[in-house]
C-alpha positions in Angstrom: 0.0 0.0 0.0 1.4 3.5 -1.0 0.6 7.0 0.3 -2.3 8.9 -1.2 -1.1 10.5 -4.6 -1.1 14.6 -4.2 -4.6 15.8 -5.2 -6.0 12.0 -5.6 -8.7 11.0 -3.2 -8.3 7.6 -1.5 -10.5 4.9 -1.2 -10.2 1.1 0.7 -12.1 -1.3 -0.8 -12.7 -4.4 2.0 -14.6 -7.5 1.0 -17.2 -9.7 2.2 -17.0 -12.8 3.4 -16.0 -16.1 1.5 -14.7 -13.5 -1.1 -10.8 -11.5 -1.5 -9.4 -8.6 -3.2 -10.3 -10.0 -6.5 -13.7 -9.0 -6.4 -13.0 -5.6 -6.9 -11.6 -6.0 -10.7 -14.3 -4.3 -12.3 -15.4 -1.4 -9.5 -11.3 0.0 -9.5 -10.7 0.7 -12.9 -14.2 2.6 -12.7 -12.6 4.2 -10.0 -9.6 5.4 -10.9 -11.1 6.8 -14.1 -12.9 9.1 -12.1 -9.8 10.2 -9.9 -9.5 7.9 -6.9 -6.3 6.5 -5.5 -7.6 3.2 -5.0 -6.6 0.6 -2.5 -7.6 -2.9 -1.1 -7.7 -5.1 1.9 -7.4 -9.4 2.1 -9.1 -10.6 5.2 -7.1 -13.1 6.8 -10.8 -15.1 7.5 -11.3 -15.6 4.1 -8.8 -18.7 2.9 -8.7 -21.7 1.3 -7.1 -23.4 4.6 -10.5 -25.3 6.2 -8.3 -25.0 9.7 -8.0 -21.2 9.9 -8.9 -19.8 13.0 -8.5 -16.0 12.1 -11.2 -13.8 13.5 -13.1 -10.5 13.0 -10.4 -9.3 15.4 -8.1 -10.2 13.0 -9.7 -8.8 10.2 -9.9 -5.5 11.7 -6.0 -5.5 12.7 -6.0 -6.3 8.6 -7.9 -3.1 7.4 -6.2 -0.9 10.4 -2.8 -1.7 9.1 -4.1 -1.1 5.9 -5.4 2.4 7.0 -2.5 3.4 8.6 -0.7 2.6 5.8 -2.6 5.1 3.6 -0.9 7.8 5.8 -3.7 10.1 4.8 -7.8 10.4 4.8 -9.5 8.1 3.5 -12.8 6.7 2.2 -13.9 3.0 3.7 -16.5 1.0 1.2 -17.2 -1.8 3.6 -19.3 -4.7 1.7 -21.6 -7.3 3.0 -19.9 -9.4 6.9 -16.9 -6.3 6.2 -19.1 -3.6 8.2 -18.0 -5.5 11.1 -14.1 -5.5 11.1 -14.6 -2.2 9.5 -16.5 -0.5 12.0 -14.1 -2.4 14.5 -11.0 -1.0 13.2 -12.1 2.8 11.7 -12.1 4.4 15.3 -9.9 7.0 15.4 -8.1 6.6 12.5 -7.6 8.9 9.5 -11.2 8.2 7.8 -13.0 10.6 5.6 -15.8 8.6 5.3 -17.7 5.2 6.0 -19.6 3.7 3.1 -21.7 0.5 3.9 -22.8 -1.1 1.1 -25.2 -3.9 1.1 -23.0 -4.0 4.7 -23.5 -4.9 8.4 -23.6 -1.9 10.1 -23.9 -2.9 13.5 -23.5 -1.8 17.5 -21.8 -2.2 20.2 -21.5 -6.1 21.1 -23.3 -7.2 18.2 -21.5 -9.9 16.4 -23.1 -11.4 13.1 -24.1 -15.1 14.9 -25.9 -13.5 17.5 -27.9 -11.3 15.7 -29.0 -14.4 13.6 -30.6 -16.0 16.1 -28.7 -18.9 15.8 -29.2 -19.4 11.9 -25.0 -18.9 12.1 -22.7 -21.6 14.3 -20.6 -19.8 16.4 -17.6 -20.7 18.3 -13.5 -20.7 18.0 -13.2 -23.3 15.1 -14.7 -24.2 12.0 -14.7 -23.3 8.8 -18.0 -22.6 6.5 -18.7 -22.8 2.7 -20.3 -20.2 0.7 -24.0 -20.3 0.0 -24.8 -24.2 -2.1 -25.9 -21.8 -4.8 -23.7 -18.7 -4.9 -24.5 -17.9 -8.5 -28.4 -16.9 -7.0 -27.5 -15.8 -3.9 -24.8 -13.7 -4.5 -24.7 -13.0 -7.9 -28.6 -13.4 -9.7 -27.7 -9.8 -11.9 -24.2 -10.1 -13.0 -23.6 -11.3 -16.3 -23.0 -15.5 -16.6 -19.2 -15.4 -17.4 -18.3 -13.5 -14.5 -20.5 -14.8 -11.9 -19.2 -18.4 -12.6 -15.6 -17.2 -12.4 -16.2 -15.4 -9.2 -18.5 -18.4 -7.7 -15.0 -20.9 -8.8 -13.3 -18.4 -6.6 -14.7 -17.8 -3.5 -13.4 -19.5 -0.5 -13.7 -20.6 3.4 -15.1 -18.3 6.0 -14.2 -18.8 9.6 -16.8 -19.6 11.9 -15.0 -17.3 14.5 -15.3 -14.1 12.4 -19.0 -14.7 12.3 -18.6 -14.9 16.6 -16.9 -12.4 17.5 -18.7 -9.2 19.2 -17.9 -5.3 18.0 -16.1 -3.7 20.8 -16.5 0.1 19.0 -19.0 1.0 16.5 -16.6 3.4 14.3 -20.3 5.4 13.0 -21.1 6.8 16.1 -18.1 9.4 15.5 -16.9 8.6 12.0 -19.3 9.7 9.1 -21.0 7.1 7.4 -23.4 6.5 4.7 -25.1 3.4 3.2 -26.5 1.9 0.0 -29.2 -0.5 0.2 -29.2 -2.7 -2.8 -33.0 -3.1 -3.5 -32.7 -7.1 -5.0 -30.6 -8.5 -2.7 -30.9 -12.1 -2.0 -28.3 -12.5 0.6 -29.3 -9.8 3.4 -32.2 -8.4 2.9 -32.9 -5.3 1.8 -36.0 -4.5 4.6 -32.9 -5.3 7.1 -30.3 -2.8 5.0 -32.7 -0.4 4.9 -33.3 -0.7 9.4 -29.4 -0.4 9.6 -29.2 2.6 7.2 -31.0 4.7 9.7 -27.7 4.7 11.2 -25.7 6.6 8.7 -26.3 10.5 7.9 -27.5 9.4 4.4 -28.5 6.6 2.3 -28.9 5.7 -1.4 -30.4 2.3 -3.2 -29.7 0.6 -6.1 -31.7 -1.4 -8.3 -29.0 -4.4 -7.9 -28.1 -8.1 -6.4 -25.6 -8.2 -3.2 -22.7 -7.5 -5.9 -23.1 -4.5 -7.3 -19.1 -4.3 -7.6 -19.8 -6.6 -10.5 -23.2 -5.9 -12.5 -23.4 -1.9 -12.2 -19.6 -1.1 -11.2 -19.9 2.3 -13.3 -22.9 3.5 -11.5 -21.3 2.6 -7.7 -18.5 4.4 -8.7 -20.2 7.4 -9.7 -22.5 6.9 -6.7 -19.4 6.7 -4.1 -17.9 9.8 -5.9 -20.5 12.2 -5.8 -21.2 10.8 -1.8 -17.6 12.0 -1.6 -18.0 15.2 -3.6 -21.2 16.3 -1.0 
């Protein structure tokens, strides 16, 4: 990670779970066409390796390092289980802004197993596949070709990120905003549209949980004029 470019905003992209860096290939040259410094975060709960123990803890060490590294402010877009280590780690850092998109943007001592009721496991171990159908559930508007390479992609998710409770909720004191995405079939977008409330504004799109791959033109535009207000 390099320091911002003089005059170039900066944005850190941080995935979701099950996913990597790699999702982002369509959203960052849309982005740096429109003038962003752009930069990107692997979360250490997201491998290949079914014994991985790393936690949201450890995700949130991930993006702090990679904020500090930045050196400057900086805009967060937090996707899908990345609200969590995000909003863990942005607390008094240099952040410009919080964007939560399609995110969990939860309090205090929320973790994402206990506000499921127990529809997640929880514990210290364990690893967890991505949906049996990821090419619905994640990815029902983005075009064949690239949902099936990102489906062949995705990987392992710790059970422990899942478990793990916030221990700072970065929006209380760090501007925020969100964008519901109006078909999503993986959170839904009634329950995006509750945790919106807590941002100072919101904004929808008519899209799947992956924007970042069927309209990456009109979330980067959307992001930059967010910026621009």
């Amino acid at each position: 990670m390099t320091a911002p470019s003089s005059g170039k905003p900066v944005v850190l992209l941080v995935h979701g779970a099950w996913h990597g860096a790699w999702c982002w290939e369509l959203l960052v040259p849309e982005l740096t066409a429109l003038g962003w410094q752009v930069e990107t975060v692997d979360l250490p709960s997201a491998s290949a390796d079914p014994s991985n123990t790393a936690g949201m803890y450890d995700d949130a060490r991930a993006v702090r390092r990679g904020l500090d590294a930045v050196g400057g402010p900086v805009t967060v877009l937090a996707h899908s289980y990345a609200g969590l280590p995000v909003t863990e780690a942005a607390a008094g850092a240099e952040v410009a802004r919080l964007v939560y998109l399609a995110a969990f943007q939860l309090d205090v001592g929320d973790s994402l197993a206990g506000i499921a009721g127990g529809g997640i496991p929880s514990g210290d171990t364990g690893t967890l596949p991505a949906h049996e159908d990821p090419r619905t559930h994640l990815y029902a508007d983005v075009l064949d070709e690239i949902a099936t390479r990102a489906a062949d992609r995705l990987v392992l998710q710790t059970v422990k990120s899942f478990s793990e409770p916030l221990t700072t909720a970065a929006w209380k004191t760090v501007p925020s905003s969100y964008v519901v995405c109006e078909q999503d079939r993986a959170i839904d977008p009634g329950f995006q549209k509750v945790m919106a409330t807590r941002s100072e504004r919101s904004y929808t799109l008519p899209t799947g949980h992956s924007p970042f791959y069927s309209a990456p033109g009109e979330l980067a535009r959307l992001i930059t004029a967010d910026a621009d207000l």
